[in-house]
C-alpha positions in Angstrom: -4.4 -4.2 -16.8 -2.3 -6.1 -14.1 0.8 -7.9 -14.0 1.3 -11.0 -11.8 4.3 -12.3 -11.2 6.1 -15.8 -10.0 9.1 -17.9 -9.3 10.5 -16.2 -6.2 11.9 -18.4 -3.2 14.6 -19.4 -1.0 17.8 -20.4 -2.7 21.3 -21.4 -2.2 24.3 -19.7 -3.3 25.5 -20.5 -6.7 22.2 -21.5 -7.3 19.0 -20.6 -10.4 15.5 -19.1 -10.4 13.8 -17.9 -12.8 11.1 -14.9 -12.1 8.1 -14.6 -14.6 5.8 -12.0 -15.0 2.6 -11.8 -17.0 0.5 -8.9 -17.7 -3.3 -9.2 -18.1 -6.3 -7.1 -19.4 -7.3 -5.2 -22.4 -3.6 -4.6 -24.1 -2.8 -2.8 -27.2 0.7 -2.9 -27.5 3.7 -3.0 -24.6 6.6 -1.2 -25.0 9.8 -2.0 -22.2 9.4 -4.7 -19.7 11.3 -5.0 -16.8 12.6 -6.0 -13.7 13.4 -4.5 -10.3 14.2 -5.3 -7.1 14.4 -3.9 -3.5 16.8 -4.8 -0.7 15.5 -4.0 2.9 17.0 -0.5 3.6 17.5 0.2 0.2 16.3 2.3 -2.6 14.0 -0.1 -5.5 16.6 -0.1 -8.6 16.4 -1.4 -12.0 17.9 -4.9 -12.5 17.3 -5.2 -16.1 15.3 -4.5 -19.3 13.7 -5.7 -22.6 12.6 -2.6 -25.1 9.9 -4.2 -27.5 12.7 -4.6 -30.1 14.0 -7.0 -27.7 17.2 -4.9 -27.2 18.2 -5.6 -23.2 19.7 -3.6 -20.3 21.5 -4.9 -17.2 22.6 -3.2 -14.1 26.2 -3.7 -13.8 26.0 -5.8 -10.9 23.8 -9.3 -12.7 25.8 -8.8 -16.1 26.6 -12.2 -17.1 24.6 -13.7 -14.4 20.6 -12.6 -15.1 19.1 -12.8 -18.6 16.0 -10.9 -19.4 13.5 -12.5 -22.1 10.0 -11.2 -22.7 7.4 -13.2 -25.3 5.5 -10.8 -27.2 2.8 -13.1 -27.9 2.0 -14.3 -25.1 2.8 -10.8 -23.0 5.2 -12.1 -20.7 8.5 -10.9 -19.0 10.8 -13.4 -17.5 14.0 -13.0 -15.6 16.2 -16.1 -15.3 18.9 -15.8 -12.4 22.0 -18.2 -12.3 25.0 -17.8 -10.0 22.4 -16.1 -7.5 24.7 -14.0 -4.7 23.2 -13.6 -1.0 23.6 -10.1 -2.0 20.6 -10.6 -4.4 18.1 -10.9 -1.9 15.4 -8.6 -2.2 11.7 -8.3 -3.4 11.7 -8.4 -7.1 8.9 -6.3 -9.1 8.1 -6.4 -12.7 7.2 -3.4 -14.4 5.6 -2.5 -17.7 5.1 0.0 -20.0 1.2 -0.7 -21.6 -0.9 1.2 -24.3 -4.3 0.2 -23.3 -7.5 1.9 -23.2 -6.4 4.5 -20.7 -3.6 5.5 -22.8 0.3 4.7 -22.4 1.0 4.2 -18.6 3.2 1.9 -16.2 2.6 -1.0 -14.5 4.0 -2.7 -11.7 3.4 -6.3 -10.5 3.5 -7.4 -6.8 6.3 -8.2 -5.3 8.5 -11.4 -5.4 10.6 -12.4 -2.6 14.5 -13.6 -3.8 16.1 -14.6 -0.9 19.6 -16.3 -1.2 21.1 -18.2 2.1 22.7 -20.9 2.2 
């Protein structure tokens, strides 16, 4: 199973992206999806979060800003950012939870660079 993710880049304040993640492999089901992201210096926290109900979870900071969407079918996460913030630079990393043949573990995807600068 891997997850490969896209979308990252250099943007302006104020500006969009839109992060997608898709995981790969013999899958049986997928329960959360999510993203994360890591400033330099900083500890890797949870941005946001889809449950496989499609129920979501923001971190304070992106509420209004970042939506979280996931397609079941086609096993994808994707994160669309709007009013991006210099303070949301950071590598972004999807993350999954998977039932597969070795059983219900977590996933993470490579890193994405986000970086905001006008």
């Amino acid at each position: 199973v891997q997850l490969q993710a896209s979308g990252g880049g250099l943007v302006q304040p104020g500006g969009s992206l839109r992060l997608s993640c898709a995981a790969s492999g013999t899958i049986f089901s997928i329960n959360a999806m999510g993203w994360y992201r890591q400033a330099p210096g900083k500890q890797r926290e949870l941005v946001a979060s889809i449950n496989s109900g499609g129920s979501t979870n923001n971190v304070h900071s992106v509420k209004g800003r970042f939506t979280i969407s996931r397609d079941s079918a086609k096993n994808t996460v994707n994160l669309q950012m709007n009013s991006l913030k210099p303070e949301d630079t950071a590598v972004y990393y999807c993350n999954a939870e998977i039932f597969g043949p070795a059983g219900l573990l977590t996933y993470w995807g490579h890193g994405t660079q986000v970086t905001v600068s006008s």
